[in-house]
C-alpha positions as CSV (number, residue, x, y, z in Angstrom):
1,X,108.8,35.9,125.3
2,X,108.6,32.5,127.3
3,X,111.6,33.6,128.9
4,X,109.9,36.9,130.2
5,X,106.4,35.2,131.6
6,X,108.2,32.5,133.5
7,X,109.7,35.4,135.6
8,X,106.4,37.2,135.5
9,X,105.1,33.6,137.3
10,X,108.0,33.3,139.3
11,X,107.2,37.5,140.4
12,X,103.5,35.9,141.7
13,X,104.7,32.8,143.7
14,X,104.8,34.3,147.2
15,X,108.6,34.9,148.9
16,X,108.0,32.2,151.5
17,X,107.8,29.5,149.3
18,X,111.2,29.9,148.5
19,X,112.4,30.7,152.0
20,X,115.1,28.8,153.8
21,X,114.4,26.9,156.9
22,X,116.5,27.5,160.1
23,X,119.0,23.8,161.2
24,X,117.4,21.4,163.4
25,X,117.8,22.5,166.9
26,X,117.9,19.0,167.8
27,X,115.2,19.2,170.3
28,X,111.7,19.8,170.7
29,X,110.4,20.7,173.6
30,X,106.6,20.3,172.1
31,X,106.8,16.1,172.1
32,X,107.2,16.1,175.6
33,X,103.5,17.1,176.1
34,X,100.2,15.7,174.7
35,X,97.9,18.1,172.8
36,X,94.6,18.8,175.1
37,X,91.4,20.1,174.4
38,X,90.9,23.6,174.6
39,X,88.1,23.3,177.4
40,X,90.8,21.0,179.2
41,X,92.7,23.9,180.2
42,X,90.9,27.4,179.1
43,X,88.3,29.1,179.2
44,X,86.1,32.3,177.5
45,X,87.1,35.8,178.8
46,X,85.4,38.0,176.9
47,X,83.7,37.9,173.7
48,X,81.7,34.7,174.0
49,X,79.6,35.1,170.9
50,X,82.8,35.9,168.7
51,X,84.4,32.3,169.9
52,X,84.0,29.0,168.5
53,X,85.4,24.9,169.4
54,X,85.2,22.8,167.4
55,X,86.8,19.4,167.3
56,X,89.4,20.4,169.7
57,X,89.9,23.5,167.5
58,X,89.1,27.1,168.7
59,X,88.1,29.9,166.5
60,X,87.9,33.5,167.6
61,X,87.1,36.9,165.6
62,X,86.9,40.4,165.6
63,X,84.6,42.6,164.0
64,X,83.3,46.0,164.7
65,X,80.8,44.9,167.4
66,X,83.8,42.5,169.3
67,X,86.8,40.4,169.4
68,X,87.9,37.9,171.2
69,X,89.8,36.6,174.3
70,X,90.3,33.2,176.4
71,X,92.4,32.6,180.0
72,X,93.7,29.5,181.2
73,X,91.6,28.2,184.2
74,X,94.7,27.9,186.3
75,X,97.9,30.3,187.0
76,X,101.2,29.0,186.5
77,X,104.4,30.2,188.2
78,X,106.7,28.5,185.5
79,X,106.0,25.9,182.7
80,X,105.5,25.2,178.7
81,X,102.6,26.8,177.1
82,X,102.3,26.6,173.4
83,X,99.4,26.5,170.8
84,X,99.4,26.1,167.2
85,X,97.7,29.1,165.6
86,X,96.8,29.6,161.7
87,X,96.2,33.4,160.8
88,X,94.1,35.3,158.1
89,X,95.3,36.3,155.1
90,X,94.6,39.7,153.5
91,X,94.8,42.9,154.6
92,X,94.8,42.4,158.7
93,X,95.9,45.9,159.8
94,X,95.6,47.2,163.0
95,X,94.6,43.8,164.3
96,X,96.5,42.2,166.7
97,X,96.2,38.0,167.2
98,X,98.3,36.9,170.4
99,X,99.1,34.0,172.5
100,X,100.2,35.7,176.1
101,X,101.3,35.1,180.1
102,X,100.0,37.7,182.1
103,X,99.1,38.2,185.6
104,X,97.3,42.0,185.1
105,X,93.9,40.8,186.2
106,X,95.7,39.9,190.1
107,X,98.1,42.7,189.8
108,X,96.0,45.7,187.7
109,X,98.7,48.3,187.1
110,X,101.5,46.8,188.5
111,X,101.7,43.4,186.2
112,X,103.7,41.2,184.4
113,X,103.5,40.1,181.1
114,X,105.2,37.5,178.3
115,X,103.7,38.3,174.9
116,X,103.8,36.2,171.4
117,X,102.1,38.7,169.2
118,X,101.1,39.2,165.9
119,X,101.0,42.5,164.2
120,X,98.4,42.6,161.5
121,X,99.8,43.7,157.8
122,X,98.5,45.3,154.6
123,X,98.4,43.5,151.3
124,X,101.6,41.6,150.2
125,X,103.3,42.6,152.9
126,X,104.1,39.9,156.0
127,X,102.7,39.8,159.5
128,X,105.5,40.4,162.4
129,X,105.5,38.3,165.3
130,X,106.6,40.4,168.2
131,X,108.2,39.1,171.4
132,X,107.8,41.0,174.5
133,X,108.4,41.0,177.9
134,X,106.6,43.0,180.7
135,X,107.9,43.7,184.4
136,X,105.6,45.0,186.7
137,X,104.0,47.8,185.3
138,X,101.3,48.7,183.0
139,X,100.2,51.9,181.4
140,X,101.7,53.9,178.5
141,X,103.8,55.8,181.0
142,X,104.8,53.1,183.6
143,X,105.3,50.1,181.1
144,X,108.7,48.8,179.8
145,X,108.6,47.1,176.3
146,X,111.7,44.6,175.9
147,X,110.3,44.0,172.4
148,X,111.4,41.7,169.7
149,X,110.4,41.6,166.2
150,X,110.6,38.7,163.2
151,X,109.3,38.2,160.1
152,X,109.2,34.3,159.5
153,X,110.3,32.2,157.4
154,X,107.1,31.0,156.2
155,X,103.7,32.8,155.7
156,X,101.7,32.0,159.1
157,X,98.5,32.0,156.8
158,X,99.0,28.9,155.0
159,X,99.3,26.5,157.7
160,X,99.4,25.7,161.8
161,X,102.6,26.5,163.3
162,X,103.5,26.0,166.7
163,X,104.2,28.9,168.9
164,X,105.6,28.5,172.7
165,X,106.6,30.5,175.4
166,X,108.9,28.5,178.3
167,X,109.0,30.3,181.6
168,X,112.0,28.7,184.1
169,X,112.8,30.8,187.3
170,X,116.0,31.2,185.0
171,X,114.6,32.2,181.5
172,X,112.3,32.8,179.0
173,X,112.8,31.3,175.8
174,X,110.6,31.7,172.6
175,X,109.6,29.0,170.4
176,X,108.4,28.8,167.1
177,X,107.9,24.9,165.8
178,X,110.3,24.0,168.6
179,X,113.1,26.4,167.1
180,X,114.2,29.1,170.0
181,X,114.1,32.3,168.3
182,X,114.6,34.1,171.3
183,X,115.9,34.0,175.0
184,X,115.7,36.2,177.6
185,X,117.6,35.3,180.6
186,X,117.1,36.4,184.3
187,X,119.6,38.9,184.9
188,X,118.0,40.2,188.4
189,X,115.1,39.6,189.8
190,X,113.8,43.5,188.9
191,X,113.8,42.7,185.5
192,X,112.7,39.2,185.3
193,X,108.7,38.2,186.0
194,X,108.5,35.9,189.5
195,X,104.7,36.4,190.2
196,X,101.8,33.4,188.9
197,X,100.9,34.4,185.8
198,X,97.3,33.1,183.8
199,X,97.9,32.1,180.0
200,X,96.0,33.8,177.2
201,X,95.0,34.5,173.9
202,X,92.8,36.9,172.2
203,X,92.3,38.9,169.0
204,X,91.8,42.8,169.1
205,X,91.8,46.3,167.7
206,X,94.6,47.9,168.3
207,X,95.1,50.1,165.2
208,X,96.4,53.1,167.3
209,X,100.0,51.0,167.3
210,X,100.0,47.5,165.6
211,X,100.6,48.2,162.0
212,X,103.6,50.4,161.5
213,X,103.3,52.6,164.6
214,X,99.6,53.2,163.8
215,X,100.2,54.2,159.8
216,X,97.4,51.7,159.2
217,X,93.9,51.3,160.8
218,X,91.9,48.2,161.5
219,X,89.2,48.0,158.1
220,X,85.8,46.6,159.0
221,X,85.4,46.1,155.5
222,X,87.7,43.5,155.4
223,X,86.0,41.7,158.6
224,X,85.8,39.3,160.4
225,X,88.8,38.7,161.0
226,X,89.8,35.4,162.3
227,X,92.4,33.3,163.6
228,X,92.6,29.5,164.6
229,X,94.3,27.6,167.7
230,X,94.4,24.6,168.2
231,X,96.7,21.4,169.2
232,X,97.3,23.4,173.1
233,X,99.9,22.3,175.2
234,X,100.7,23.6,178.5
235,X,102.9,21.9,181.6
236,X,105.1,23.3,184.7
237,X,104.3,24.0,187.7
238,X,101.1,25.8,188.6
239,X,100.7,28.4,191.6
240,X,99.3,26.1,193.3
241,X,102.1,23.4,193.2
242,X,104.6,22.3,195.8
243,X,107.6,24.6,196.3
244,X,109.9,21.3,195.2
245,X,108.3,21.5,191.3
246,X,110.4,21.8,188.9
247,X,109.3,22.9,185.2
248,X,110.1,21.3,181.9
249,X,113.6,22.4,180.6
250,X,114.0,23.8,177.0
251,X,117.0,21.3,176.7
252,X,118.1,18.0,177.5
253,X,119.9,19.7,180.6
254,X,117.9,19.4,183.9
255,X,119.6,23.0,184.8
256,X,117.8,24.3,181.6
257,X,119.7,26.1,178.9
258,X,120.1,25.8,175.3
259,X,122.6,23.8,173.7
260,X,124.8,24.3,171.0
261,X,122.4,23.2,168.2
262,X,119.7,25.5,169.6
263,X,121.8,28.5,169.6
264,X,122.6,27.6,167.0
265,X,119.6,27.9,164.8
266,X,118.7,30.7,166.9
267,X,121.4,32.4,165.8
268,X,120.2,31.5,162.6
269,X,116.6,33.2,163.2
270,X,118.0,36.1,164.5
271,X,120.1,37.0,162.2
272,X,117.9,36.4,159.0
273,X,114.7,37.4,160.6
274,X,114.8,39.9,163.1
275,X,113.6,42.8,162.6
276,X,114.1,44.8,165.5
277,X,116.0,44.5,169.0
278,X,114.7,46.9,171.4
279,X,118.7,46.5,172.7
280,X,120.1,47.5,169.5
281,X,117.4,50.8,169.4
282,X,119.6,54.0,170.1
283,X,116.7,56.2,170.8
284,X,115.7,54.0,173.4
285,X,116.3,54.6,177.4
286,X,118.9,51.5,178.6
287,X,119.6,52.6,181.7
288,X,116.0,51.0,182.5
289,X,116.9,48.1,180.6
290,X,120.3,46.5,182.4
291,X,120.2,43.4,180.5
292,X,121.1,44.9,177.8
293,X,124.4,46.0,178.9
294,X,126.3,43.0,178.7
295,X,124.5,41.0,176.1
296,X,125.7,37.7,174.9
């Protein structure tokens, strides 16, 4: 009988506990920038009243009246921007929390965008973080999703983690706690994003897609919901730099690149923790996605 509730206990202790962690990768880009205030670099977009600092930390919400969104004060045309972000637990369908590059307000449909997104979830079941990356274009039948999906290794809900996007004029590499879980690497300049681009974040509604295709709807029962960012860290070069700046490599190399320990572990990632590739989808349309062809 004692045998038989110890693996009913075990049954209850959430999946992440027991989750590996990916290697070192050996570097982390994060140290090389101190954390700054969230007024030091941001500001409100929309949604004032459903947005709260305090003590360097931000909180924004969404309920049935609003949600919530915030815009760096300055555009960047390359740099390190990364937040640490703590998500709701629960049932958090339909909702999407995101951390975001985006140019859409200089360029309305005809923009490009760098998405860290994550896709609310029902009960017992964990959020995905999707990847994406936007070139010129916007609008259900114009836009080109080059999404990526994970589930982590850990349960967002529980604690900060550090998400970061790095934008070089040579790639765009993914971060989570200074692991690279994805890059994507300029292959032409058609399919890689050149124009300043503002940073982001918000939290919405977007039940029509965000929980498995739509399945699940947004619950105002359920509300607010609510996520947290705090310890922000952005660097590079904004638009308004000299042509000679030079942005933060995800490496030790000054030509940027990963090394060996960072492919490494994001090998690692990938393989345990993707959960979709739009490169690997058969139903999807390649010719309009080159870089996939000869993927590395």
């Amino acid at each position: 009988m004692a045998f038989f509730f110890l693996l009913f206990l075990t049954a209850l202790i959430p999946a992440s506990t027991h989750a590996e962690w990916p290697p070192s990768p050996g570097y982390w880009p994060s140290t090389r920038f101190r954390p700054m205030s969230f007024y030091q670099g941001y500001k409100n977009l929309w949604g004032y009243s459903h947005q709260r600092v305090d003590q360097n930390a931000l909180t924004i919400w969404l309920d049935s009246t609003s949600g919530s969104g915030f815009k760096s004060v300055k555009p960047f045309r390359s740099g390190y921007f990364g937040a640490s972000i703590k998500l709701q637990p629960g049932y958090t369908a339909g909702v999407i929390t995101a951390f975001y590059l985006s140019n859409n307000e200089a360029h309305p449909g005809f923009h490009d965008e760098v998405d860290i997104e994550f896709l609310g979830t029902t009960f017992g079941k964990p959020y995905t973080l999707q990847t994406n990356v936007y070139i010129r274009g916007s609008g259900d039948g114009n836009i080109i999703g080059r999404e990526m999906k994970f589930h982590l290794w850990f349960d967002p809900t529980q604690n900060f983690h550090h998400y970061a996007i790095l934008w070089s004029p040579k790639e765009i590499i993914f971060l989570v706690d200074d692991v690279p879980i994805r890059r994507y690497p300029r292959k032409s300049a058609a399919t890689f994003p050149l124009r300043p681009m503002w940073v982001y974040g918000s939290i919405w509604d977007a039940s029509s897609w965000a929980t498995e295709d739509g399945k699940y709807k947004a619950d105002y029962r359920y509300q607010p919901f609510v996520a947290q960012y705090t310890n922000f860290k952005a660097g590079g070069c904004s638009a308004y730099s000299p042509a000679w700046c030079h942005p933060l490599s995800a490496s030790p190399f000054k030509s940027g690149g990963l090394t060996r320990q960072q492919y490494r572990a994001m090998r690692w990632v990938q393989t345990r923790h993707m959960v979709y590739n739009y490169c690997m989808d058969s139903k999807r349309d390649h010719s309009l996605t080159p870089e996939c062809w000869h993927r590395k």
